[in-house]
C-alpha positions as CSV (number, residue, x, y, z in Angstrom):
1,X,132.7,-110.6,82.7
2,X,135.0,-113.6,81.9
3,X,134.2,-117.0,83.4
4,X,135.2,-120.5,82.7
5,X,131.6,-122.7,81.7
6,X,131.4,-126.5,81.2
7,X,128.4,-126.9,78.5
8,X,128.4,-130.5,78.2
9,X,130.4,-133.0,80.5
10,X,134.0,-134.3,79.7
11,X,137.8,-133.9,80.4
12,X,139.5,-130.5,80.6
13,X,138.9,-129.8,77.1
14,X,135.4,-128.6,78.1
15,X,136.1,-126.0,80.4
16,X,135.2,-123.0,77.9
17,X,135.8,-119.4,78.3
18,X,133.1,-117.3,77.6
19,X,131.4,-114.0,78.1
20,X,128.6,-114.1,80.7
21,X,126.6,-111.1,82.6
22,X,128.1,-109.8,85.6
23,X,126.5,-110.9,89.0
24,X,124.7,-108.7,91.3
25,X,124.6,-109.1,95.3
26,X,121.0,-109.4,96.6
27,X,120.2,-109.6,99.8
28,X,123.0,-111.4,102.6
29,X,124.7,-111.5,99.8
30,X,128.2,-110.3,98.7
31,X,130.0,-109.8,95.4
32,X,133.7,-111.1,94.9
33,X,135.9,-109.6,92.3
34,X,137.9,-113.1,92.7
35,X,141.5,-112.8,92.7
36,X,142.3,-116.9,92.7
37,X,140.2,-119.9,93.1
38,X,141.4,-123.3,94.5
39,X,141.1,-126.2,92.4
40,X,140.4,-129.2,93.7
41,X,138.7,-133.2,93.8
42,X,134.9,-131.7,93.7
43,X,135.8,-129.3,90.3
44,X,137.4,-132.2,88.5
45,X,134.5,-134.3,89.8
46,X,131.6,-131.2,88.8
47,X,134.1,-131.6,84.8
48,X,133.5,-134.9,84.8
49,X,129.7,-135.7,85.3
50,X,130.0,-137.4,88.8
51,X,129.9,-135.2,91.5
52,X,126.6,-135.6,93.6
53,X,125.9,-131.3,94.1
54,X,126.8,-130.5,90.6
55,X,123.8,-129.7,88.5
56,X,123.3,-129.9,84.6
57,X,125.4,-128.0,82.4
58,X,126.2,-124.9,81.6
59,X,127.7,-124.7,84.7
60,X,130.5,-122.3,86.0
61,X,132.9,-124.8,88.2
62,X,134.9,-123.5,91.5
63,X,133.8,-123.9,94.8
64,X,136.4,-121.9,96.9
65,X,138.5,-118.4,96.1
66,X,140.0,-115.9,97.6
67,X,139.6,-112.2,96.3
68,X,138.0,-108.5,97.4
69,X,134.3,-107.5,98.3
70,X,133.0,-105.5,95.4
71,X,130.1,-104.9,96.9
72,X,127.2,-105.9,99.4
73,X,123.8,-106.6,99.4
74,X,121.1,-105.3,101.4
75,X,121.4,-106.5,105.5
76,X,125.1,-107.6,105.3
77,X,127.0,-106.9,107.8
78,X,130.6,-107.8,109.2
79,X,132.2,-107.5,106.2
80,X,132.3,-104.4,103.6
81,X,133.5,-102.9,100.3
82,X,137.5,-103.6,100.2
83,X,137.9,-106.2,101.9
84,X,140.1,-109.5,101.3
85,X,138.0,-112.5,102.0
86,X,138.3,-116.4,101.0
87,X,134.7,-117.9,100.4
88,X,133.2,-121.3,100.1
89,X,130.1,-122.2,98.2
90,X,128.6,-124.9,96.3
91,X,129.0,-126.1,92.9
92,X,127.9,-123.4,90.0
93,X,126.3,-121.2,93.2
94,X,128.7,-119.1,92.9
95,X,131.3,-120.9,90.8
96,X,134.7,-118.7,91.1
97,X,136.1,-119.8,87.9
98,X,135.0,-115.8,87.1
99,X,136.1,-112.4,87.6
100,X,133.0,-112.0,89.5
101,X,130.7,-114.1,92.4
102,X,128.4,-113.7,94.2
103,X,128.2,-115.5,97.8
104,X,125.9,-115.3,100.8
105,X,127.5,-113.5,103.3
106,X,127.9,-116.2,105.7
107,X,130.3,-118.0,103.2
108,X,132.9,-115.5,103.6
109,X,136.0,-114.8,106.0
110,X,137.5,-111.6,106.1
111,X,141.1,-112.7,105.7
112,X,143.9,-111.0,108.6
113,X,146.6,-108.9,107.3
114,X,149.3,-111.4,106.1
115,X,147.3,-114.4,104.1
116,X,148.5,-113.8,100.8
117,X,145.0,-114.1,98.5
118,X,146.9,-117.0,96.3
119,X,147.1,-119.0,99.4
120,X,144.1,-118.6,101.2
121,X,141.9,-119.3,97.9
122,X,143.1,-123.0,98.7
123,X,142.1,-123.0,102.8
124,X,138.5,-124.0,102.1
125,X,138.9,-127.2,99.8
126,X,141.9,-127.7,98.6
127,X,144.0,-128.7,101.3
128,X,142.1,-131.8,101.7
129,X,142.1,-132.8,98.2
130,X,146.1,-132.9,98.6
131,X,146.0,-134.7,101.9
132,X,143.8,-137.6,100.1
C-alpha cells in the first residue's frame, strides 16, 4: 500500500511516499481503508522532531481519519465490514497518512448517515488545532 513516512526529522520536505506492507487487524483490532485524514498541530509537531508521543523515525504521521472498515479482527464487536467510521490513535500506531490502518477497536466511531467522511476525518483533532 501507499503511505506517507518521515525517515529522518525536518520540514514538509520529509514527508516521503513510499511503498510499505499492508496492515493486518489482530485481535480488538480493525482495519481502515482511510478515505481522509485530519491534519493538524501534533503531525506538524511528530515532522518536526518535537512532539512528546512521537517515536524515532521511520514513522507514518496522522493521528485521526475518517474512512471504511475493511475488516475486523478476532473479538470485535459493534462495528463490522462496511462501515464509515472516524478513528483516533496515537502517533505512527496507526498513522493514517496510508491507504490502510489498523486501530483498536475502541478508537473507532461508526459515523450516522449524513457526516460526510472529508469532514468527520477532522472531529477528533483537528478542530482544536484551528480553535488555538
Amino acid at each position: 500500500m501507499r503511505a506517507v513516512r518521515i525517515d529522518e526529522f525536518g520540514g514538509p520536505e520529509v514527508l516521503v511516499p513510499v511503498e510499505v506492507p499492508d496492515p493486518v487487524a489482530g485481535p480488538g483490532q480493525v482495519l481502515v481503508r482511510v478515505a481522509a485524514a485530519g491534519v493538524n498541530r501534533a503531525d506538524a509537531l511528530v515532522r518536526a522532531g518535537v512532539y512528546h508521543r512521537a517515536g524515532r523515525p521511520p514513522l507514518i504521521p496522522g493521528v485521526e481519519a475518517s474512512g471504511v472498515v475493511a475488516a475486523v479482527g478476532e473479538g470485535v464487536a459493534g462495528v463490522g465490514v462496511g462501515q464509515r467510521v472516524m478513528a483516533l490513535d496515537g502517533v505512527n500506531a496507526p498513522g493514517f497518512y496510508a491507504e490502510l490502518a489498523v486501530v483498536p477497536a475502541e478508537r473507532v466511531t461508526v459515523l450516522p448517515d449524513g457526516v460526510e467522511l472529508t469532514q468527520a476525518a477532522t472531529l477528533p483533532v483537528a478542530w482544536l488545532s484551528a480553535w488555538y
